[in-house]
C-alpha positions in Angstrom: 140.2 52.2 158.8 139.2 49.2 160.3 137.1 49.0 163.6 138.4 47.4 166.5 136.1 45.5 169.0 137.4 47.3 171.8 137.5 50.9 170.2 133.3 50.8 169.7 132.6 53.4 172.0 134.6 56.3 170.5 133.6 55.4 167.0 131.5 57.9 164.7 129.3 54.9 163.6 125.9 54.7 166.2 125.2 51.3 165.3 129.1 50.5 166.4 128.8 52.5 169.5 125.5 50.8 170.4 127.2 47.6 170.2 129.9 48.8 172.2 127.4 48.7 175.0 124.7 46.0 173.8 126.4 43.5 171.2 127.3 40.9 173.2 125.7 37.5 173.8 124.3 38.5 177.3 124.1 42.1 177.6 120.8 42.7 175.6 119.4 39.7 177.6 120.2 41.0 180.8 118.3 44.4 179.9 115.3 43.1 178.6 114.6 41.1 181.8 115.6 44.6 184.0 113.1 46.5 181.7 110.5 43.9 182.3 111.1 43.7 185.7 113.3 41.2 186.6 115.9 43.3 188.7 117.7 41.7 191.0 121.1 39.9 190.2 120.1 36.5 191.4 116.6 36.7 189.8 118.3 37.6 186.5 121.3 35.0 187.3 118.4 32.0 187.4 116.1 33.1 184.6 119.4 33.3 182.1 121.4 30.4 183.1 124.2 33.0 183.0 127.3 32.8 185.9 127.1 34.9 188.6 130.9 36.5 187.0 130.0 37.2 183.9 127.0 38.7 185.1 128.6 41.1 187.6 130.5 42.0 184.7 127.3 42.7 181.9 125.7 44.5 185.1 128.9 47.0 185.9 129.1 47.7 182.0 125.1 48.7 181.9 125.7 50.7 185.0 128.9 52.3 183.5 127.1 53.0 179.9 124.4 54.9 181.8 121.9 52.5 181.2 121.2 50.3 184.6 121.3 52.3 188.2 122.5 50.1 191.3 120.1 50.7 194.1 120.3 48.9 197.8 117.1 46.8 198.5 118.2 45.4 201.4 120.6 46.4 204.3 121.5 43.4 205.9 123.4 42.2 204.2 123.8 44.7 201.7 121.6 43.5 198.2 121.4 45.4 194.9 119.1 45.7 192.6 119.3 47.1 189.2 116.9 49.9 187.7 116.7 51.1 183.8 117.1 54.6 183.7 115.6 57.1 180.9 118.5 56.1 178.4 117.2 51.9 179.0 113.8 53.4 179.2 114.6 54.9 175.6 116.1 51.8 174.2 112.1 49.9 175.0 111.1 50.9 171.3 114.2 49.3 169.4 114.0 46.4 171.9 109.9 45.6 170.7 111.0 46.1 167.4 113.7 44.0 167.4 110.8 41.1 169.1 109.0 42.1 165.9 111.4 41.2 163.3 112.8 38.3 165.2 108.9 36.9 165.4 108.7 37.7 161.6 111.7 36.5 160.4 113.2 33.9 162.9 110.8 31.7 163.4 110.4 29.4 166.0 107.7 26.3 167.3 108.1 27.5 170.7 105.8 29.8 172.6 107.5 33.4 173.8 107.9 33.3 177.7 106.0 36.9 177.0 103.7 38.9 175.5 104.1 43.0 174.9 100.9 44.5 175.2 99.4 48.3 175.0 98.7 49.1 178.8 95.5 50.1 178.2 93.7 47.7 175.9 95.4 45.0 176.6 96.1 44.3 172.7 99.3 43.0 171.3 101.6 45.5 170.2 102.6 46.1 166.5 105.5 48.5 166.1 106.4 50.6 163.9 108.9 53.0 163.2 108.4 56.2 161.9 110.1 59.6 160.6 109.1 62.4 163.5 109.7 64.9 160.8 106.9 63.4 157.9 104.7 61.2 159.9 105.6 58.5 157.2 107.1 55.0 158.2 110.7 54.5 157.7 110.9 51.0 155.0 113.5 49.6 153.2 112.6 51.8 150.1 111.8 55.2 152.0 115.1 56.0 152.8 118.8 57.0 151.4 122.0 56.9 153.1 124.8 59.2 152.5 128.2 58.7 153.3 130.2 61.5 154.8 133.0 60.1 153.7 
């Protein structure tokens, strides 16, 4: 059966349910600037270029997905801000690795506005994504997928 755009969420697929909350042109955008920091709506508003609707909108999905927190900063009047929780927290590891292949394989003259660095030494990060049961990196050619169909 086919999948509908709209239907995502309830699907068996992961990968369609992570798109369900991620897949869009701005959502993944907006995240990555509130997990490095950048957490209030017009701070977020300037660095994308987004408008301030469709941002309100990508900002209430996150928050209803579980993966952004509203929190007042200010009482007069009455500002938000916008805080990752564990679940964004969790989503830091596919977001470098993502970086990593898109360095790699989509290539660019321009300079990334960042680096991700280890927070102790200070060196560039190189990740890599491995099986928690063997120890071994997951490739192309160390895995199989089975279809429960």
């Amino acid at each position: 059966m086919a999948m509908k755009w709209n239907e995502l969420s309830d699907e068996a697929c992961p990968v369609a349910r992570a798109m369900s909350v991620v897949g869009d042109r701005w959502t993944l955008l907006i995240l990555r600037d509130c997990l490095f920091g950048i957490r209030k709506f017009d701070d977020i508003q300037r660095r994308l270029g987004i408008t301030r609707h469709v941002l309100a909108e990508r900002l209430k999905k996150l928050e209803t997905a579980g993966l952004l927190e509203r929190r007042p900063y200010q009482e007069r009047p009455v500002r938000h801000e916008y805080v990752p929780t564990r679940a964004a927290k969790d989503f830091i590891p596919v977001m470098q690795t993502m970086i990593a292949w898109a360095d790699a394989h989509l290539t660019t003259d321009k300079a990334p506005p960042y680096r991700i660095l280890n927070r102790e030494t200070r060196d560039p990060i190189a990740p890599k994504v491995i099986d928690a049961n063997t120890g071994t990196e997951i490739t192309s050619s160390s895995i199989w997928v089975e279809s429960n169909d």
